[in-house]
C-alpha positions, 0 to 999 in steps of 0.5 A: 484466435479471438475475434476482433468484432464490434456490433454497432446499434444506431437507434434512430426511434423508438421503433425503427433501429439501423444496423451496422457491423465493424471489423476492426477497433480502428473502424469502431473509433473512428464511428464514435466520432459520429455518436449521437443522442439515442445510439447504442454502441455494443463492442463484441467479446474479444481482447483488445491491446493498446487502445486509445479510446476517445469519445466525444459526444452529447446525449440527453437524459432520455436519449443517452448514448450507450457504450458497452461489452457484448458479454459484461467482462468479456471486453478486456482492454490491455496493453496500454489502452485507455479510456477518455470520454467527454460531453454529456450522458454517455454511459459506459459498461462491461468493459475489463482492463488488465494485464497492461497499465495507462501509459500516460494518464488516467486508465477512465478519465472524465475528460477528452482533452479540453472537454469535460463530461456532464452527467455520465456515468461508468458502470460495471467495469473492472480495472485489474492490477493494471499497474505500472511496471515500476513502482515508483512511477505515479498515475491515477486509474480513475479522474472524475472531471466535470458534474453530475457524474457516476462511477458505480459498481466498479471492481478495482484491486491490485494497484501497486504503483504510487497514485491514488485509485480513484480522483475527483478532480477540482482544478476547473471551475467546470468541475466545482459543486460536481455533485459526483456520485462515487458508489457500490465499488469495490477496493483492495489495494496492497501495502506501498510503503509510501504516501501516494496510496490513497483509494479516493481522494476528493480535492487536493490541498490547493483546492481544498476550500472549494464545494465538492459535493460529491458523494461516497456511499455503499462502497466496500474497502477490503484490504486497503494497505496504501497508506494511512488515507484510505479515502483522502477528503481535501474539499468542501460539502462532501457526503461520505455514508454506508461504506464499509471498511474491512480490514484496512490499514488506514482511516477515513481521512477529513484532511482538508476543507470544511463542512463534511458528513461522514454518516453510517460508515462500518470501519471493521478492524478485527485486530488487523494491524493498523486498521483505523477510524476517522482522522478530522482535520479542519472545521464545520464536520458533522460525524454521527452513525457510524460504527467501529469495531476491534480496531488497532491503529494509533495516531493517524492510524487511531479509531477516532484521531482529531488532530492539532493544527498549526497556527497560520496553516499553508494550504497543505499542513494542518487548519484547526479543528473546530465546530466538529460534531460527533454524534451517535457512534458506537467504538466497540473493543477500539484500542485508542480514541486520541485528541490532538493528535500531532502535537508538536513544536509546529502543531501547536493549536488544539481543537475548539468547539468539538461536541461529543455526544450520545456515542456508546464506547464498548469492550473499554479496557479501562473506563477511566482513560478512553480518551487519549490528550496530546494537548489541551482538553478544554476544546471538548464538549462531552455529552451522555456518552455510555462507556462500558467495559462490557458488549452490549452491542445485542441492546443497542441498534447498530448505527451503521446497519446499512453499510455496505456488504461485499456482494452488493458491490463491484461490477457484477460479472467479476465474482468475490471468487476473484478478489486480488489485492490487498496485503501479501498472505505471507507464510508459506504452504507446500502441500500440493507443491513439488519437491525436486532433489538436485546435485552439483549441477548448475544448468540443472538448477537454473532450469529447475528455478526458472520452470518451477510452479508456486510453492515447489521446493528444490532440495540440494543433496550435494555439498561444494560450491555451486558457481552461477554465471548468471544470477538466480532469478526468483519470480515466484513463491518457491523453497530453496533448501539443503539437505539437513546433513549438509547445511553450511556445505552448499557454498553459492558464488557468482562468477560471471560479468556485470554488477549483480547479486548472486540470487535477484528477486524479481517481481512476484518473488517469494522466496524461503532460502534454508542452510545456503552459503553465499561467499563473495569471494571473486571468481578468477577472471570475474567480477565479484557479485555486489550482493548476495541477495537483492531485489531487482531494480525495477519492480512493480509491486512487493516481495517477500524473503525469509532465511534459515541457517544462512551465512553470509561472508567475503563482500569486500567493497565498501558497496557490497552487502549480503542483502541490498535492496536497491532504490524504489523496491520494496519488501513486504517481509525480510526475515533472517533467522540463525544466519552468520554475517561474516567479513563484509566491508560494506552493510550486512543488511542495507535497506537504505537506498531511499534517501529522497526524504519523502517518507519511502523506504525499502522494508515493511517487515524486518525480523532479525533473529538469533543471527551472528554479526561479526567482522564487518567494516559497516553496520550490520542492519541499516534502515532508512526512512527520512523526511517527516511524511506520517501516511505510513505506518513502518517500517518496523524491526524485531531485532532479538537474540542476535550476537554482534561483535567487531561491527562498525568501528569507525568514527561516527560509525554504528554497528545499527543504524536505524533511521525513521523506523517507527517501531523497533524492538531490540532485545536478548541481544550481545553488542561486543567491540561494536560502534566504539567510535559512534554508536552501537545503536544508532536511533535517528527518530521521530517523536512518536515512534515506538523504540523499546531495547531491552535486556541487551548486554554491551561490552567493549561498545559505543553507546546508544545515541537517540535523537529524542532521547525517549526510548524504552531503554532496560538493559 
């Protein structure tokens, strides 16, 4: 049993120390109320839930008081504790949150009620998956208030809730011209399919002409998949400098305000898609010394993006882009270096004043078209720029040579070994994993699932209907498979009470299920299921599902899907490969349950392939992202070699509807008597999505209807 101790240390003088010792937290707290310049306050290793720790105090720059872990990482917070402190240089130290979240607020906050904190700093703290349980609920992990403040080698990964990571907060003129030092922490954070990912954001749009003046250096972003806005700048005067960014999906945003550095950085792709650059919004920026290397992003994800404005900007669109420098870079092996980027019916004023020179471009596929326009070019000034199509990166010195490196970041005691976040690792591996057979025994099954290790397999050796009572909970990575001679003759149905699916992912499920018959077909004296597959309603961060061999039949309300995802959960990857969909009166596969229009959806990857569609009242795929919020990047479908036939004949009906997503392929696939009163594929798209169809056949089909018309149709 972990004790619960806290030694207390009262320096008095330079040679003179009282001593005291606390049994509980309570008795703790209730000391740092009496704190004074000198004290050092030493919180024994233990763990400790639901702590709300406040602290006001007034130390001096010779004399600060000290607030640390016994053993640097053995004090561990969870629960719904956190930490809120006020006054003048406090330090605080060695201190872990995890397996818990910040039930109202921030998990650190540099602020104690109406009192801010001066000159104090944090240090050497770790804040681990220490997330909400739903996904959808939105807090921050970090709000800096006040001036002169530091946050230093801090380890912060696996926040999966909406809400940036780490806010310099501006809405208190106590808090302007802060002067705060954010450096050598570390960052990961996974995919979320919605804007509200950000790792740091300084300032916010209504704020966004006020000095910050903080500083961001020496840090290092790893797999930082929030959204488009890795580090999100929304002030004035702020230094960003030797961070590295490694294999991020998204950029360096200068997204308001005026005046910004952004000198020295390493944005490292390595052909991780949608790892980006820069993104420069509004005026007065000076970009020189950074480096880039082998990145992939496209618009607001690009290498370099510079965006057109919008003529009178609210505070919250677009300002114009003028006398910006960018100066001394090197692009070395980047797909797209774009200008007036946005380009549209409102985003109509381009870039003025913008110099650039003596930046090298490297590994250019084609010398003659390095830079992309969405618009008028003559607000450029281009000065000994080196565009070469071959490395010379050996010739030249790196002009971010003192970027951050991995080991010299985060709080120390934490260990790289230990590095969670970041996207899902996708795939699935059995080596080491257990495989246990299993008959016609449901109590059996359930009780094999619900004790199963990550990556174990359940073989099913017995064909007949297996009738579930309950639904088959997924919370982990596991296999379910039937046996090889039997596919098709393993029948799943649910026959118990409640509107449930037949199998629910629950958070953490990873699931691969091969040659499973999911019937909707009521159970006598029961309800039938809504769905064959979903995940659960409330979920704090991603899934995974992927099928083989599958069918999916007899789903008889205009609700009821063969896969439903519900409001506010998101996959990371849906994969369906050789499956039957088969008389169903609502949707085959409906990811369209975010209808807030705020750019959220349900799926980041949807890989349709080699799949029969037949018999169905409604569409047979269903995808839906709305609103017009460009910080996200899917969702994406591969839609190939699939067969769809009497699908969604109703009017206005469309045997695909394919609503926002901004990359779509569909190709080898054979629309039959589908959409004959609307559509076969119906596209509700923006203008800068990809949309390719492609060596299709339609037969006895409605048409393919695109909002902007500008699809890559070659059938």
């Amino acid at each position: 049993m972990v004790q619960n101790k806290v030694l207390i240390y009262f320096l008095f003088s330079l040679c003179c120390m009282f001593f005291a010792k606390a049994d509980n937290m309570e008795i703790v707290l209730e000391k740092l109320k009496t704190v004074q310049a000198g004290d050092t306050v030493v919180i024994d290793n233990g763990v400790y839930s639901n702590i709300d720790f406040k602290v006001f105090a007034k130390g001096t720059a010779e004399k600060p008081i000290i607030i640390k872990a016994q053993t640097p990482g053995k004090v561990v917070f969870s629960g719904n504790s956190a930490i809120r402190f006020a006054g003048e240089h406090i330090r605080i130290s060695g201190i872990c949150f995890t397996n818990g979240y910040a039930a109202k607020g921030a998990v650190i906050e540099f602020r104690n009620g109406k009192e801010v904190a001066n000159n104090c700093k944090v240090t050497g703290c770790a804040i681990v998956d220490y997330t909400q349980p739903n996904r959808m609920n939105e807090n921050v992990w970090v709000s800096l208030y006040g001036k002169q403040n530091e946050f230093s080698h801090n380890t912060l990964i696996g926040k999966k809730n909406l809400g940036c990571i780490l806010v310099v907060q501006l809405n208190d003129e106590r808090s302007e011209q802060n002067k705060h030092r954010i450096s050598n922490n570390y960052f990961s954070r996974p995919l979320l399919g919605s804007n509200g990912g950000e790792c740091i954001r300084v300032g916010n749009a209504q704020y966004s002409l006020v000095s910050s003046q903080t500083i961001i250096e020496n840090n290092y972003f790893e797999k930082c998949n929030g959204e488009v806005e890795i580090v999100s700048i929304k002030s004035c005067d702020n230094i960003v400098r030797n961070n590295t960014f490694f294999l991020s999906q998204g950029v360096l945003a200068l997204r308001h305000g005026n005046r910004n550095i952004v000198e020295g950085n390493a944005f490292i792709g390595w052909g991780t898609e949608n790892a980006g650059g820069i993104r420069i919004v509004n005026a007065g920026h000076k970009i020189r010394d950074n480096y880039f290397e082998s990145l992939t992003g496209r618009r607001f994800f690009a290498a370099l993006a510079i965006m057109n404005a919008v003529p009178n900007s609210l505070p919250n669109r677009y300002h114009q882009v003028k006398d910006v420098e960018i100066s001394n870079n090197v692009w070395n092996n980047c797909k797209n270096i774009e200008f007036g980027v946005g380009a549209d019916l409102e985003r109509t004023l381009a870039p003025v004043n913008v110099t650039i020179a003596d930046n090298y471009f490297l590994n250019v596929e084609n010398v003659d078209s390095v830079f992309k326009f969405f618009s008028t070019d003559s607000g450029y000034h281009f000065k000994n720029n080196k565009i070469l199509s071959t490395d010379i990166k050996l010739k030249i010195k790196n002009p971010a040579d003192n970027a951050a490196i991995k080991s010299d970041c985060g709080a120390g005691w934490f260990g790289m070994n230990n590095t969670r976040g970041g996207v899902t690792d996708g795939g699935f591996n059995t080596s080491g994993a257990v495989r246990t057979d299993i008959a016609k025994d449901i109590n059996a099954f359930i009780n094999v699932v619900k004790n199963a290790g990550e990556g174990d397999t359940l073989r099913i050796i017995e064909a007949g209907e297996y009738i579930f009572n309950e639904p088959i909970e997924i919370n982990k990575r596991i296999f379910i498979i039937v046996r090889e001679d039997i596919k098709g003759k393993v029948i799943f149905r649910y026959g118990g009470v409640g509107k449930n699916p037949v199998v629910r992912i629950m958070d953490g499920g990873n699931v691969y299920i091969d040659g499973v018959w999911f019937s909707g077909f009521p159970v006598s004296g029961n309800t039938p299921p809504v769905a064959a597959i979903s995940p659960n309603t409330v979920m704090s961060g991603s899934y995974s599902a992927y099928f083989t061999n599958c069918k999916f039949s007899d789903f008889y309300e205009n609700s009821f899907s063969a896969f439903r995802a519900q409001k506010g959960t998101f996959a990371d990857t849906l994969s369906f490969d050789n499956c039957e969909f088969f008389n169903i009166s609502g949707e085959a596969i409906f990811l369209a349950a975010e209808k807030d229009d705020k750019g959220t959806y349900n799926a980041e990857n949807i890989l349709v392939e080699n799949c029969s569609f037949h018999d169905i009242l409604s569409s047979a795929v269903n995808v839906y992202r709305g609103g017009s919020d460009e910080s996200t990047a899917g969702p994406s479908l591969i839609f190939i070699g699939n067969k769809i036939n009497s699908v969604d004949n109703r009017e206005r009906g469309a045997a695909l509807r394919l609503t926002g997503v901004q990359n779509v392929l569909i190709e080898n696939s054979e629309f039959l008597n589908s959409g004959r009163g609307g559509s076969s594929i119906r596209f509700d798209e923006a203008s800068f999505d990809i949309i390719k169809v492609k060596n299709n056949t339609f037969n006895n089909s409605g048409k393919i209807f695109s909002f902007y018309g500008n699809i890559i149709n070659e059938n």
